[in-house]
N, C-alpha and C positions, 0 to 999 in steps of 0.2 A: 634481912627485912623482917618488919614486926606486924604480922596481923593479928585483928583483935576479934573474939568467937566465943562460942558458949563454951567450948572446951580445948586443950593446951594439944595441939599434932608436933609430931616431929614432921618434917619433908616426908619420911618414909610412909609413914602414916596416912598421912595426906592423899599420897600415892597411890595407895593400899585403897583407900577408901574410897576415893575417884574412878579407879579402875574397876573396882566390885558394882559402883551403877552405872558405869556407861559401856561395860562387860566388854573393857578394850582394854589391853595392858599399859600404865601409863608408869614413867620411876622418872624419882626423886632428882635433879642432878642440881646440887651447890653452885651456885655462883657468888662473884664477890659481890659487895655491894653497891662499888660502884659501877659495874655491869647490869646490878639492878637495879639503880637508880636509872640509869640509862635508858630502858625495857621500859618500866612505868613513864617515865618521861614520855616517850616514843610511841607509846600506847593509849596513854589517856590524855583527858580534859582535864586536868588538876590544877588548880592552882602551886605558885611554886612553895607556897607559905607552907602547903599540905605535906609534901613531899620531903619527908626528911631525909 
């Protein structure tokens, strides 16, 4: 999955950075992308146009 931001995270990063402000331990775990196409579907209001 491709999200777009001021600067480039790995997952782990991400992680890393998430968990340092909301002072709870959160980790990275891969999914494929059609489990995350799945997730996003099931979760938002998106048009399907949006959703690659």
């Amino acid at each position: 999955m491709v999200l777009t931001g001021l600067i480039l995270l790995t997952g782990d990063e991400l992680a890393t950075a998430a968990s340092s402000v909301l002072g709870q331990e959160l980790m990275f775990e891969h999914t494929s992308e059609d489990d995350t196409r799945k997730v996003v579907k099931a979760h938002s209001d998106s048009d399907e146009s949006e959703i690659q």
